[in-house]
C-alpha positions as MATLAB code, in Angstrom:
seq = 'XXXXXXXXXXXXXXXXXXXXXXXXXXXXXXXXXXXXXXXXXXXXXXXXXXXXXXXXXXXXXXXXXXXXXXXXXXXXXXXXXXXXXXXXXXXXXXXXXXXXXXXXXXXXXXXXXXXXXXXXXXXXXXXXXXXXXXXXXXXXXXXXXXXXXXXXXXXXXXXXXXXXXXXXXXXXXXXXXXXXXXXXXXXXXXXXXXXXXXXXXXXXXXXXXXXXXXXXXXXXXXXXXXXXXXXXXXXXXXXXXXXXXXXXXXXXXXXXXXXXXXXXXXXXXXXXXXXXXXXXXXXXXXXXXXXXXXXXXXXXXXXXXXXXXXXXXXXXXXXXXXXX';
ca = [
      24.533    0.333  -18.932;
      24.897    4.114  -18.974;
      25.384    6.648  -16.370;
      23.413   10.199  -16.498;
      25.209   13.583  -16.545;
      23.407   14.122  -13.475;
      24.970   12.508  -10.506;
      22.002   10.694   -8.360;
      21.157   11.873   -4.663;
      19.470   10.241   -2.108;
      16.705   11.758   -0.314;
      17.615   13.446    3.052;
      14.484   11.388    4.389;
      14.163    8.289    2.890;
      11.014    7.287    4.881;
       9.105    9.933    3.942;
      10.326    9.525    0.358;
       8.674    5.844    0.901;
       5.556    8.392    2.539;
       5.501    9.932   -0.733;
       5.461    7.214   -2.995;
       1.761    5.768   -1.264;
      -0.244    7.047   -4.400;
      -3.536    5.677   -4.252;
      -5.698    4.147   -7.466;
      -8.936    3.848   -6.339;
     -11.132    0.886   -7.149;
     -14.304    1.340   -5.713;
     -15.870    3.956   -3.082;
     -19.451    3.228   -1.299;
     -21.404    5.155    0.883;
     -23.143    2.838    2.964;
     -26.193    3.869    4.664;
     -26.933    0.528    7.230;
     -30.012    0.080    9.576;
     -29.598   -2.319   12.375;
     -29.861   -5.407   12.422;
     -27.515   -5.718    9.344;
     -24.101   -7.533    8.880;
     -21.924   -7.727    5.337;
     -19.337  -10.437    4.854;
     -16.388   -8.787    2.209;
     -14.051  -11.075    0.831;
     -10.763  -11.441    0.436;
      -9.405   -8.846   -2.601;
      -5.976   -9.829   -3.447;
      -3.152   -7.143   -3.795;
      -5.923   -4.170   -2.996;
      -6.418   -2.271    0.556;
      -9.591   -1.773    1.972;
     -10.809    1.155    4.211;
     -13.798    2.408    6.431;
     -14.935    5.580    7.288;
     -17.771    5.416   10.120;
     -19.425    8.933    9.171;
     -22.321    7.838   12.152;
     -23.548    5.401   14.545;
     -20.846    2.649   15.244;
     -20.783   -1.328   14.254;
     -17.822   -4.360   14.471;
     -15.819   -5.327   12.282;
     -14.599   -8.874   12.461;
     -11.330  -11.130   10.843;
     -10.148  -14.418   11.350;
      -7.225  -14.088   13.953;
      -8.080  -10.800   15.602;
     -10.504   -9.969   18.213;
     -14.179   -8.369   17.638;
     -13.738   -4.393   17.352;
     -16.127   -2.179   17.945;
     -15.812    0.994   15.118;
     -17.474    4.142   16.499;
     -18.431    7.197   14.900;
     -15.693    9.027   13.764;
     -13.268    5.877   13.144;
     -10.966    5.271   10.450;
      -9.888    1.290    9.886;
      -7.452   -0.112    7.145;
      -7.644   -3.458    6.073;
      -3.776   -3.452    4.687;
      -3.864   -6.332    2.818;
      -7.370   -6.846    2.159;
      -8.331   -9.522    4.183;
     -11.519  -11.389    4.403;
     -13.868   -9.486    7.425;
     -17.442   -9.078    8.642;
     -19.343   -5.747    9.740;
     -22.027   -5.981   11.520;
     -24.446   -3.847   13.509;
     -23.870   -5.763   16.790;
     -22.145   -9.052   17.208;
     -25.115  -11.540   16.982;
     -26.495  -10.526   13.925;
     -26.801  -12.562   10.395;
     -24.474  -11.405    7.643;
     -25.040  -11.350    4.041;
     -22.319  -11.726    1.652;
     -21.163   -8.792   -0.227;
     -22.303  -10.161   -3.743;
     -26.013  -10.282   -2.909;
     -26.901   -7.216   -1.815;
     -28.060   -5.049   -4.189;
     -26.344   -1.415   -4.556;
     -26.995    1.667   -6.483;
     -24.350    1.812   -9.188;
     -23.700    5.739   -9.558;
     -20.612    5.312  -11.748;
     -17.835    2.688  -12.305;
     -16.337    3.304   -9.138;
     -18.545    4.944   -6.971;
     -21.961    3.019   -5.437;
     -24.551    3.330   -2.515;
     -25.459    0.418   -0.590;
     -29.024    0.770    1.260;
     -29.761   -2.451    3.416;
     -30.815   -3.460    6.672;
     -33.782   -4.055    9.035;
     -34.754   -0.926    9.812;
     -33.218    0.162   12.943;
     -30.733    2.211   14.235;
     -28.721    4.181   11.644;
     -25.289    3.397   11.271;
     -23.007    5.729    8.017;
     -19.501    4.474    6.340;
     -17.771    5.480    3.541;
     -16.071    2.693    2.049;
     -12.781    1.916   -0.232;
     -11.258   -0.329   -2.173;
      -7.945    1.319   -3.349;
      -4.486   -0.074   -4.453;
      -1.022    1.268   -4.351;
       1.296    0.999   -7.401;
       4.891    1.534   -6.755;
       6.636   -0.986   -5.425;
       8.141    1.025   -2.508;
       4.702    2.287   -1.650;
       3.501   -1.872   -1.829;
       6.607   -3.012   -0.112;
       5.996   -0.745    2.901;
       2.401   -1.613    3.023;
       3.229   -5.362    3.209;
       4.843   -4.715    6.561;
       1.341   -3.366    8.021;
      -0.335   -5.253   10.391;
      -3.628   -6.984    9.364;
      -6.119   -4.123   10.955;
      -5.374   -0.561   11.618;
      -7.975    1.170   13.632;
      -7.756    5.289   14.393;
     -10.378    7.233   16.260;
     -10.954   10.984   15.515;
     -11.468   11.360   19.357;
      -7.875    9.824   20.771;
      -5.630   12.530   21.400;
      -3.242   10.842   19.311;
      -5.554   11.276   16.287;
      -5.637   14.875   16.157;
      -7.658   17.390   14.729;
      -6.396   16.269   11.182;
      -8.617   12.562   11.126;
     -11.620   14.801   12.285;
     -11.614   17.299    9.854;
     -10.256   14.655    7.347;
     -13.411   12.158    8.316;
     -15.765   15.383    8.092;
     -14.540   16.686    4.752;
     -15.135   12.453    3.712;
     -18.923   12.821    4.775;
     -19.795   15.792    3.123;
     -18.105   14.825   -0.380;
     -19.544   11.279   -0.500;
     -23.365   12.785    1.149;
     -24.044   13.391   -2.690;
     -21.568   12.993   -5.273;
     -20.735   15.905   -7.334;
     -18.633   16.795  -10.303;
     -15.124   15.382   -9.366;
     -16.045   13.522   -6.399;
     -14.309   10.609   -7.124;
     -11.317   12.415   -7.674;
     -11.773   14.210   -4.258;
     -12.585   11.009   -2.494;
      -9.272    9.509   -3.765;
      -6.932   12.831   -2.291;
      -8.933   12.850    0.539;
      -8.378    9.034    0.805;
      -4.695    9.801    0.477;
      -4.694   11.874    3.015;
      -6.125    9.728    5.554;
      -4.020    6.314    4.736;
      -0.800    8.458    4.539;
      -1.624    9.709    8.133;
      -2.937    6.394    9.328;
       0.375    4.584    8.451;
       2.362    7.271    9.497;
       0.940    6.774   13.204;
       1.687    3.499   13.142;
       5.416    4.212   11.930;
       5.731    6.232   14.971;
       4.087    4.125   17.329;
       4.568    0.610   16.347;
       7.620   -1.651   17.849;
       7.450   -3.694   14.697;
       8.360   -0.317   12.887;
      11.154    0.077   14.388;
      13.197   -2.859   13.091;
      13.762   -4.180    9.595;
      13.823   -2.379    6.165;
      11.470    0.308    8.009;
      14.679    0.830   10.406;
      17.157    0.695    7.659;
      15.328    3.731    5.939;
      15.484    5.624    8.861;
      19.481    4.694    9.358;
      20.981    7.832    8.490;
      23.807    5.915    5.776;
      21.930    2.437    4.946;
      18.459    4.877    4.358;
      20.797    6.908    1.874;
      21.591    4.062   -0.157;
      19.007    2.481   -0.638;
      17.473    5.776   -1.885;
      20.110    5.758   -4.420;
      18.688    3.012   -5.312;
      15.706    3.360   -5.152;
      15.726    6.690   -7.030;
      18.261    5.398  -10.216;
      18.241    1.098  -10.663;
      20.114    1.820  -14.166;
      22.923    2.298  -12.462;
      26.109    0.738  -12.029;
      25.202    0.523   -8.370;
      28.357   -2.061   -6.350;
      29.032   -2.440   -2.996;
      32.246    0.029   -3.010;
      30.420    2.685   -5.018;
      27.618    2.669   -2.342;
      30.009    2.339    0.454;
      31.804    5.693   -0.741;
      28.394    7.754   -1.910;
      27.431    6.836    2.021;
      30.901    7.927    3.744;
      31.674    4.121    4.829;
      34.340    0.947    4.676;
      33.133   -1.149    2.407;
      33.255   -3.833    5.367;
      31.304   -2.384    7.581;
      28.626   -0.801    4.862;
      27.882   -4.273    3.898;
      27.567   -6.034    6.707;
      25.139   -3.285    8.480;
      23.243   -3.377    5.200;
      22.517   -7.203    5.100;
      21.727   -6.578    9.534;
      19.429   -4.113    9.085;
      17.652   -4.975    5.539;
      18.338   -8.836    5.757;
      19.224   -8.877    2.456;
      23.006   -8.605    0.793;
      23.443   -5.465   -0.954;
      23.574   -7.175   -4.402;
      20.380   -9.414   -3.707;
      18.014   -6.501   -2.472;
      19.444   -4.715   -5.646;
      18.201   -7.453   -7.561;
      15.082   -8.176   -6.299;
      14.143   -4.221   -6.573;
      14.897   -4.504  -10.421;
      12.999   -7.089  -10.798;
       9.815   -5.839   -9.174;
      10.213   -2.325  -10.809;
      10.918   -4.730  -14.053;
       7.995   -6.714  -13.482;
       6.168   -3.645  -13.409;
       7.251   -2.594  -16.352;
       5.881   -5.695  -17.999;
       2.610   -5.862  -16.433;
       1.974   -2.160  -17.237;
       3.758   -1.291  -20.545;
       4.077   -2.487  -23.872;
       8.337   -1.382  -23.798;
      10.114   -4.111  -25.399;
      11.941   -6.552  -22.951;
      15.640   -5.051  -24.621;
      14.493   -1.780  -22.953;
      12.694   -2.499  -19.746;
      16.385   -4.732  -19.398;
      17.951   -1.061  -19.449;
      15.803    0.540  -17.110;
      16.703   -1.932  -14.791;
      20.380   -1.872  -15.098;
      21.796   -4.728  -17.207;
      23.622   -3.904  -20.278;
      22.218   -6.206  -22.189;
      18.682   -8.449  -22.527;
      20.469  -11.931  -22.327;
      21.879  -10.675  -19.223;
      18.615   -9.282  -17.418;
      16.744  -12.653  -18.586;
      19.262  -14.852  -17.076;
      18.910  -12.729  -13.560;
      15.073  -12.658  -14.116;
      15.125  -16.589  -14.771;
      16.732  -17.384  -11.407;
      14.465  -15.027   -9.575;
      11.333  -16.046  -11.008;
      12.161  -19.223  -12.566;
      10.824  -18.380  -16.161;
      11.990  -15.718  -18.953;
       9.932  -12.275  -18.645;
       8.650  -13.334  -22.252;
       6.645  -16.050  -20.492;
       5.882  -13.855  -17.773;
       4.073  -11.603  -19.746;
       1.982  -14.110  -21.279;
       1.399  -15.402  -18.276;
       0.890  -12.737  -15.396;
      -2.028  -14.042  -13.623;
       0.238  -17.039  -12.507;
       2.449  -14.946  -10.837;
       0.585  -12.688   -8.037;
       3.393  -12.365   -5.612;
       6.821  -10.700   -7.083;
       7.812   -9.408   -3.722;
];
């Protein structure tokens, strides 16, 4: 384990450093022009967010557990964890499953669905993005199941109308770069979306979300967050945060519900498992990265997380989904 010349910092706002981390890769972006009566059943996508953009006219979107809602123009609606959920045109009509109705494949990512019975007019953008850090996926597993924003609530602002507008003019007809503009654009309006429910939210207000935004707990785990190769203990935290080491552990383990040494462990590990999912770094060095001086070491604390070597867990990734 070595230290860098550079002393770490934390952030001055560790929340929005969280904010900052929610980098999108899109998947998939449709424009979906739907004539009533129409419905479209979208499955479950595991470990992807999905999102709607209701450019005109207005449908419902349905999920198992939550009530019918009705999405009118100028609506913006995450599906945080990318749920199973119907749209529809109105709530009595027959739904298709995704898979069978054909699309117009512009590009890899980008497709136009035309489909319905004729009728009224109803226009959505559509997403299917995912987030890649594991702060940015660890925040977003705190979301509820549906988020819903209208550009005409006060609370909205101008910035989800303009946002929504710029959205319907780039995906109208795709030019050179649109995807790329889609995807900032998309940005834009999840950032926003979560950051209204950070404000308004009860359930934001309590748990790791809270301990970001305590002033001492929020700097350390920036520290953290920021450098996991180093020699991060209890006392050294205590003192970068101006605190007794008695009473800087025991509002850490309150407020995150996690010992310092265990949430220190389980955020190497997911950076870690990163790391093997993504690169080809041997395991000696991704055991660096993550703080350990040596390999057997960062096996034997990757063992009792994840009850297998990260050898076999690189062999074997699709058998491991969840490595919150």
């Amino acid at each position: 384990m070595s230290f860098s010349n550079v002393r770490p910092h934390a952030s001055a706002d560790p929340l929005g450093e969280a904010l900052h981390l929610l980098r999108l890769t899109g998947t998939l972006y449709c424009r979906a022009e739907l004539t009533a009566p129409w419905g479209v059943e979208i499955p479950h996508i595991e470990n992807h967010m999905m999102f709607s953009v209701v450019t005109s006219g207005q449908c419902w979107i349905e999920m198992a557990g939550e009530e019918p809602r009705l999405l009118q123009q100028g609506s913006l609606t995450l599906i945080p964890h990318g749920n199973a959920h119907i749209l529809r045109s109105e709530l009595q009509a027959d739904a298709e499953p995704l898979g069978v109705i054909p699309i117009d494949q512009i590009s890899d990512r980008y497709e136009i669905m035309q489909y319905g019975g004729g009728g009224a007019l109803t226009q959505a953008t559509y997403g299917v993005v995912r987030f890649d850090h594991v702060a940015a996926q660890r925040l977003v597993a705190l979301l509820p199941n549906i988020l819903c924003l209208n550009s005409w609530n006060a609370e909205s602002g101008s910035w989800l109308q303009s946002t929504l507008g710029l959205i319907a003019l780039e995906s109208s007809v795709l030019q050179a770069g649109g995807e790329t503009v889609l995807t900032r654009l998309a940005d834009i309006l999840i950032i926003q979306a979560i950051r209204a429910w950070l404000i308004s939210a009860p359930e934001a207000q309590t748990g790791w979300l809270a301990a970001l935004r305590d002033k001492q707990i929020g700097r350390a785990l920036s520290l953290m967050h920021k450098s996991p190769d180093q020699e991060w203990s209890v006392n050294r935290l205590a003192r970068e945060v101006g605190m007794s080491r008695s009473n800087f552990s025991a509002r850490f383990t309150h407020l995150v519900g996690d010992s310092v040494s265990r949430y220190l462990t389980k955020w190497r590990m997911q950076l870690a498992c990163k790391n093997l999912e993504e690169t080809s770094e041997s395991i000696s060095k991704i055991a660096l990265e993550s703080g350990y001086q040596s390999e057997a070491a960062f096996c034997r604390a990757f063992r009792r997380l994840y009850n297998v070597p990260p050898s076999h867990f690189r062999k074997n990734m699709q058998q491991f989904p969840a490595k919150q």
